[in-house]
N, C-alpha and C positions, 0 to 999 in steps of 0.2 A: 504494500500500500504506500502511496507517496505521501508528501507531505502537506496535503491538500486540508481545507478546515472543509470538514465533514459534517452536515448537518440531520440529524434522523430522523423520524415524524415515528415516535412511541405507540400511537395509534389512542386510544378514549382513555387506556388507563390500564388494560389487563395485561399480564406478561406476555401472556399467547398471543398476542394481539403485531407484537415487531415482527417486522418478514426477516428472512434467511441472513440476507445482505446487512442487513442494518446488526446484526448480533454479531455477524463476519468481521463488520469495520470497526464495532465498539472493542471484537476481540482483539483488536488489533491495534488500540490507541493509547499512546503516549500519556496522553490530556483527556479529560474528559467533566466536560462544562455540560451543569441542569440544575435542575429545581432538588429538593433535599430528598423527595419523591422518587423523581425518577432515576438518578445515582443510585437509593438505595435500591430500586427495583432494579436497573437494568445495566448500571453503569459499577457497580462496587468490584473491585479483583484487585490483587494484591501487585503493588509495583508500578500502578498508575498513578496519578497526579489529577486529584480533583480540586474542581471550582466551583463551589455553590452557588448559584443566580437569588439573589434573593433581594434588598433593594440597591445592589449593588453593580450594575448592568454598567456605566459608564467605566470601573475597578477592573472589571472582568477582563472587559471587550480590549483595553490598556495591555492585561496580561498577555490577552492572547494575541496582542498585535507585536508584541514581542516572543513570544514561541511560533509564530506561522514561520514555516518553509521549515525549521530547524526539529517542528513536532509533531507527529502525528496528533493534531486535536480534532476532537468528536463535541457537538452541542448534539443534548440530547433535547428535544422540544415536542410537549404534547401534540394529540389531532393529526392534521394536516402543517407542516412547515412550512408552507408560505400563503396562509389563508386566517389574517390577524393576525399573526404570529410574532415569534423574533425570526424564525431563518428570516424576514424579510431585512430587518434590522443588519443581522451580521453582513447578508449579502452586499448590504449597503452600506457598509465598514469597508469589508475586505474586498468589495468586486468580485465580479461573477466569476471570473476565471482562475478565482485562488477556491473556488467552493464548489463542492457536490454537495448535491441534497437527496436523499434518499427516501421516498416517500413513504408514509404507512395509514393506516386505516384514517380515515375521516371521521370525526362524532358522527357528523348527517349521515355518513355511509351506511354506519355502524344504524343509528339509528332508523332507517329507513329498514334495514334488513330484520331490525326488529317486528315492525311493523308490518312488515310484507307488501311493500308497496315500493314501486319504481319512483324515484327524486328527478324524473329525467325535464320535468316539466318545472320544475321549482326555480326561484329565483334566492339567492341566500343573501342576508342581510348580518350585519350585527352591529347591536347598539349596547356590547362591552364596553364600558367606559366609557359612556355616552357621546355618540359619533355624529350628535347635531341634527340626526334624521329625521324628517319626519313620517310619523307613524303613520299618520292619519294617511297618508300621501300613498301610501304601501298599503294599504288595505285598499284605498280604491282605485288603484294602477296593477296590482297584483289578485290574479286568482288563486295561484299556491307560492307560498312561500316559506322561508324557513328563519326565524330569528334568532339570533342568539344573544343571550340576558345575561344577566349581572345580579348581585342581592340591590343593588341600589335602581336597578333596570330593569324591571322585573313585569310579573303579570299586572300585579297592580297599577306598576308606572305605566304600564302599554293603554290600560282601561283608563285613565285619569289623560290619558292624553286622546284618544279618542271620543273618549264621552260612551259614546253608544255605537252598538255592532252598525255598519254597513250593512243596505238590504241582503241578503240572500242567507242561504243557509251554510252556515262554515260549520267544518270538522276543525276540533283543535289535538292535539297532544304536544304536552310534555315530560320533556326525558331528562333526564338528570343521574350523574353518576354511573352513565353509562359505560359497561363490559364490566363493572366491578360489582361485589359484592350486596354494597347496597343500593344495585340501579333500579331506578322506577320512569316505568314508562306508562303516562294514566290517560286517557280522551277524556276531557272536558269540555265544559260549556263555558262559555262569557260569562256567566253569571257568578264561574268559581274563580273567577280570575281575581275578589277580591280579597279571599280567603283559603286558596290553595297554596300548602308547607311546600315551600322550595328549596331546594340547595342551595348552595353560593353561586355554580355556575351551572345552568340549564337550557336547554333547547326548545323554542315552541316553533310547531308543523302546524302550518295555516294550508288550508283547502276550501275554496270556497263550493261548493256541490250546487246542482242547476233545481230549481224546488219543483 
């Protein structure tokens, strides 16, 4: 393996969940940069050199601009890596051509397979750290969509900025903590949106259905 900054997409959360390649390059790195989570799931072996991400992202990205070419380093990043993510972030540090990225399971992926239903039709949104959107605007330019929430961006923030459903008849579900242990994936209605327990980080699957 060269000395490339390697970036892997861990997939929702479960071990089983990283492809082949991605456990190949982790076996194989010098350095190895993630969250306290995924280190201890996927990155921990003896003779490595870790770097915890925690609010310390400009310390890090420093470090590692100093070990590239000389280190085999691995970021290890939930979901999809370049879909909100940081690989967008490092890419944008180190330039594309010092970085592979190695893709792994999607939430929505993940979450769609739960469900049993094709995403081919969905438009994906996320209003993570609130990204200025407007809601309302996406409910009546979107038939199916998919959101992604925050505890401070949540079901309830979605209904207070809406007010009230757009005409037709929507399907809702959300997923939270999905491929792990305690994942719930429930269909609700508008109504439970101002009292449905969420996670910290969750998905909501809009469909609007023809009445």
């Amino acid at each position: 393996m060269d000395k490339k900054i390697y970036i892997i997409g861990c997939g929702p959360g479960a071990k089983d969940l990283i492809t082949l390649r991605g456990k190949k390059v982790i076996k194989e790195a010098d350095v190895i940069v993630g969250s306290r989570r995924l280190i201890a799931d996927f990155g921990r072996k003896s003779g490595v050199r870790t770097l915890v991400l925690e609010n310390n992202y400009q310390n890090v990205l420093e470090d590692v601009d100093r070990l590239k070419g000389i280190q085999r380093v691995v970021f290890l990043v939930s979901g999809d890596p370049l879909f909100h993510s940081l690989g967008e972030r490092i890419i944008e540090r180190f330039g594309s051509e010092s970085c592979e990225v190695i893709p792994g399971v999607s939430s929505f992926q993940y979450a769609f397979c739960q469900i049993k239903k094709s995403w081919k039709d969905y438009r994906v949104f996320s209003i993570h750290g609130d990204k200025g959107m407007d809601i309302s605007k996406i409910f009546k330019e979107n038939d199916r969509f998919i959101l992604f929430l925050d505890p401070g961006h949540n079901l309830k923030f979605i209904k207070s900025q809406i007010g009230s459903i757009p005409k037709g008849k929507y399907r809702f579900y959300v997923a939270s903590n999905l491929s792990m242990p305690t994942e719930k994936m429930s269909g609700i209605s508008f109504v439970d949106f101002d009292n449905f327990p969420e996670e910290s980080l969750s998905l909501l699957i809009v469909r609007r259905e023809d009445e």
